[in-house]
N, C-alpha and C positions, 0 to 999 in steps of 0.2 A: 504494500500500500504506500510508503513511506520512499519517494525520491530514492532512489542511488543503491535500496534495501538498509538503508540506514537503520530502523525500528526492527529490521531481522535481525540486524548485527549486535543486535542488546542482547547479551545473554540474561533470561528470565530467573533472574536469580531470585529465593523465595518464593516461587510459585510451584505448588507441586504440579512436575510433570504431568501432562494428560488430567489432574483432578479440578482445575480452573479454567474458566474462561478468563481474554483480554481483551479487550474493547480500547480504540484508541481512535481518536478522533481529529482530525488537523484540518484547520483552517490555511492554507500558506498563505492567504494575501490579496489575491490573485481572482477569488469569488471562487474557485472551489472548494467543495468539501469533499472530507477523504474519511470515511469511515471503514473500520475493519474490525472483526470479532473472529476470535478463535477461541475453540476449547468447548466443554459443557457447561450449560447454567445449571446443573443438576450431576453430581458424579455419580450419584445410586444410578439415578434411571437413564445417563449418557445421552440425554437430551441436548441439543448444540444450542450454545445463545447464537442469537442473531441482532441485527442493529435493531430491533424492536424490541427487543427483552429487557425489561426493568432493573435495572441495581440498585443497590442501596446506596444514595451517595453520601450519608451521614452528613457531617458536618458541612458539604455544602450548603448545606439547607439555608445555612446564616445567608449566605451571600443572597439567594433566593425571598431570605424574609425582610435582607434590609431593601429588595426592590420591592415588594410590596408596600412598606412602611412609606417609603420615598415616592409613591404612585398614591398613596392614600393622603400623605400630609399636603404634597402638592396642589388637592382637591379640599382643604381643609376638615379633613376628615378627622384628623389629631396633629398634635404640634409637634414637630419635631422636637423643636429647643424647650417645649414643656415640661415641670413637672409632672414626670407620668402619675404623682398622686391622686393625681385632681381626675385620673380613672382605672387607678388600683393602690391601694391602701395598702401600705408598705412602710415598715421599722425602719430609718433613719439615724444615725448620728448624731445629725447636727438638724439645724435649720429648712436647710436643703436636699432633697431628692433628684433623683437622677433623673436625666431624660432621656427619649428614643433615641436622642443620637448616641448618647453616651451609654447607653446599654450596648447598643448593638455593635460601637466601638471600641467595649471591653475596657469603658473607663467609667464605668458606671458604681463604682465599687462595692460590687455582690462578689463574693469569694465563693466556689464551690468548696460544700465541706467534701472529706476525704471518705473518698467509698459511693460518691452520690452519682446520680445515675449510671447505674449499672444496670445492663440490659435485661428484657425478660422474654420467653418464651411466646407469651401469651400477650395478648392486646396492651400495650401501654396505658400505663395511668391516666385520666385528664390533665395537664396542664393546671387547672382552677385548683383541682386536687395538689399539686406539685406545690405553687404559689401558699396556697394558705393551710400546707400542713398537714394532709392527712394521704399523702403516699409513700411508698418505702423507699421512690426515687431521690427523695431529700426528707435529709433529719430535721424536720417541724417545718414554719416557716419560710419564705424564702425574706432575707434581711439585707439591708445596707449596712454592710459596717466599716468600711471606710468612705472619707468624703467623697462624693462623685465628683470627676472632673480628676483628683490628684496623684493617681495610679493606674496603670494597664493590669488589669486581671482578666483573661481567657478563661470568660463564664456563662456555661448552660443555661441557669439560674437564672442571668443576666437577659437572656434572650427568652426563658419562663414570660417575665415580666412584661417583654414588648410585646407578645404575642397572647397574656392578659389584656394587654391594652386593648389591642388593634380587635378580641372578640368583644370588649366593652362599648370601643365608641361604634363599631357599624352593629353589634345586635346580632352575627352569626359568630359561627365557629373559624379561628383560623384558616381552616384547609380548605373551607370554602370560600372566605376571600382572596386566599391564594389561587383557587383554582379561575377565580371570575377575574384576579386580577394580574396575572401570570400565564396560566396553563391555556385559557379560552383568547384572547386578543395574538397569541402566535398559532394558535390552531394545534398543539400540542396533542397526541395522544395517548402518552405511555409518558405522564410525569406528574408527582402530586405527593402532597404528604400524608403518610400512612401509619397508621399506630398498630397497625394488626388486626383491623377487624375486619371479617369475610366480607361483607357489604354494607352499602351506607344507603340512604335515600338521597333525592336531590340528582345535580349534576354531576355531581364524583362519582355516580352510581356504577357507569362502566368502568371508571378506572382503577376503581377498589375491587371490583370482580378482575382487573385484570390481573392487579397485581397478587392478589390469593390465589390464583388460578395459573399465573405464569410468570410471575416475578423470579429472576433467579434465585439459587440457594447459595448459602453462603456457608463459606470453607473451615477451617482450622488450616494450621500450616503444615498439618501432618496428612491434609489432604482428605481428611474424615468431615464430612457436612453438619454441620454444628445442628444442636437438636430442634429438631420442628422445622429445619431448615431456612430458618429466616428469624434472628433476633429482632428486641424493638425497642425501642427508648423514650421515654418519657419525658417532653418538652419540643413536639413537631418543630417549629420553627428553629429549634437548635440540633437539631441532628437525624432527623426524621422525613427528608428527600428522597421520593422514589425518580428514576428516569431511566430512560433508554438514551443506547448511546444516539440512535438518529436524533430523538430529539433533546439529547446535549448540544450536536453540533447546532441545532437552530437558537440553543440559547445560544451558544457559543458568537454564533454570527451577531446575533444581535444586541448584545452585549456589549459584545465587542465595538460595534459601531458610538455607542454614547461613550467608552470610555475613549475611543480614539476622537469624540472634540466633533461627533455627528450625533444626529437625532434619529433614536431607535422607536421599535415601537410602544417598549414596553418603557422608556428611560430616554429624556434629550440630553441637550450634551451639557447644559445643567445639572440634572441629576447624574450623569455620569461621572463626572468633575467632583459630585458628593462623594462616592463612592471611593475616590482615591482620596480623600481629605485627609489630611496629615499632622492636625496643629501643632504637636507639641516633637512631632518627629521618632515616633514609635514604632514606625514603618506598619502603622493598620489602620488602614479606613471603615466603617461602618459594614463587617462582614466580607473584610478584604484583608489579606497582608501584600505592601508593595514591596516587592524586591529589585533587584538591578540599579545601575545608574542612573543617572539622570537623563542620560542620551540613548538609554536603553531600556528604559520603565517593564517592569512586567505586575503585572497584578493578578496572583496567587488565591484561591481556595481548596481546600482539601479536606479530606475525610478520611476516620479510621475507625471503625467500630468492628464486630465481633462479626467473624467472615467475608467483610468487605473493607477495600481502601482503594481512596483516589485520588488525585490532584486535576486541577481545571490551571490555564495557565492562560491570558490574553499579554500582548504584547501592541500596547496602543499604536505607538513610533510606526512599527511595521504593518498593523493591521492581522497581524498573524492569531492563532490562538490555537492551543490544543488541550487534549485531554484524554487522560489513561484511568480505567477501571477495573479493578480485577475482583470477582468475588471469592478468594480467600483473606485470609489475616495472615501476612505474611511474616509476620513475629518481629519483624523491623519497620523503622521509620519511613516514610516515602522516600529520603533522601538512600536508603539503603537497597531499595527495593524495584521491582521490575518498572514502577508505578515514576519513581523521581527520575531512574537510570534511564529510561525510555524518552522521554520528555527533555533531559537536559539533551542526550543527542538529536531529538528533533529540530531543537534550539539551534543546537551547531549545525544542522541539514542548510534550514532554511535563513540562515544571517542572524537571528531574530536577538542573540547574547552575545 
């Protein structure tokens, strides 16, 4: 798939042989897209993914909830630069409460405590549950306990809270404003946030049957299918993204175009420009971390949860963008793994680092 066989030439280290599929996806530039999937979505039943088969992209999800957030405040549906108290009620420090930007740019200061969201088997918690204390995914409440604004903390919890909000002020549930405000204006059909239930009512109807019905399984790194085949996690908007690779590259494209300085469908090049905000020079934006130079920008999301990891990669300067998924847990970091090794040599393919 991959110019020159550059993406052959990666030795897939971390993935067991023949027990995962890999999904990779490359924008060059150019107005092509290049998608490729190999392997099973399924080792028991040796079922093949295809660029239509759902992954789990965990912690993409943020990147995902801070375009929703950024499409809903634009409409003045909620404030950005608000306190989100004034529509969830929340333990504070001081004076002041965090707001959506500063939640979802992990300077919100919510700290996860140690041990909290850990995956389950079965349907995830509510969120409302999560927030106010009575699930197992976090011990009591969720609290501020450092000032917001004064520190980077990389928080689940944090992202609980925005997605509190955002079911407060429109009166649905997240997935569903995700899906109206996200999934349906690109024509999406194999991507949504999913907590494990067989079916839903509404518009998500088919894509929660899809994903029960053919979402891939996810691995161990010993290449055994972790049980019930698909964990789940509690706090959608933080780690709880389902997608196929076809319809990665469409975010991908699109995306891509508001952070490169154009107006996309779902994002102009205002809100795009939010997306890499940088104040205090922590290298993360609002469900982004930026990496590279300055003359060589890239703007990074990624995911690692229990049977699945992946990284999303756009490159404004060039217009480029890519992205690797695999459904095992490779036991190392992306940087380690078939998932970061795959992607930096794409980078060096196409000019893009």
């Amino acid at each position: 798939m991959v110019e020159d066989g550059a993406a052959g030439a990666v030795e897939d280290r971390h993935v067991p042989g023949g027990a995962a599929a890999v999904a990779t996806v490359v924008l060059p530039g150019d107005g092509a897209v290049l998608v490729d999937v190999t392997g099973p979505a399924d080792a028991v039943t040796g079922v093949a993914a295809t660029p239509g088969t759902p992954f789990h992209l965990c912690s993409v999800a943020k990147t995902v909830a801070a375009v929703v957030v950024l499409r809903l405040a634009a409409r003045g549906v909620l404030g950005l630069h608000d306190d989100v108290r004034a529509l969830v009620p929340v333990e504070v420090p001081g004076a002041t409460g965090p707001t959506p930007w500063q939640l979802l740019a992990h300077r919100g200061g919510v700290v996860d405590p140690s041990g909290s969201f850990e995956p389950t088997d079965g349907p995830a918690a509510s969120t409302c549950d999560v927030v106010e204390g009575r699930a197992d995914a976090h011990p009591g409440p969720v609290r501020v306990t450092r000032e917001p604004g004064s520190t980077f903390s990389y928080s689940d919890a944090g992202y609980c809270l925005v997605e509190r909000a955002v079911e407060v002020a429109t009166g649905e549930s997240f997935a569903d404003v995700a899906h109206r405000e996200v999934v349906v204006p690109l024509g999406l059909t194999a991507t949504g946030y999913w907590g494990g239930e067989a079916t839903v009512a509404g518009p998500r109807r088919a894509v929660v049957e899809l994903f029960a019905r053919a979402a891939a399984s996810g691995h161990h790194a010993d290449g055994t299918r972790v049980a019930g085949g698909r964990a789940h996690y509690a706090g959608l908007a933080a780690s709880s993204l389902w997608s196929s690779p076809a319809d990665v590259a469409v975010l991908l494209a699109d995306l891509g175009r508001a952070l490169a300085g154009d107006d996309g469908v779902l994002l102009d090049r205002a809100q795009g420009a939010a997306l890499r905000h940088d104040p205090d020079g922590v290298s993360a934006g609002p469900g982004t971390f930026l990496l590279g130079a300055d003359d060589h920008p890239c703007v990074m999301t990624q995911g690692w949860g229990r049977g699945f990891q992946g990284q999303v990669r756009w490159y404004p300067r060039s217009r480029g963008a890519a992205a690797v998924l695999v459904n095992c847990e490779p036991g190392v970091a992306q940087t380690g793994s078939v998932v970061g090794r795959r992607l930096v040599a794409l980078a060096a393919v196409h000019g893009w680092a």
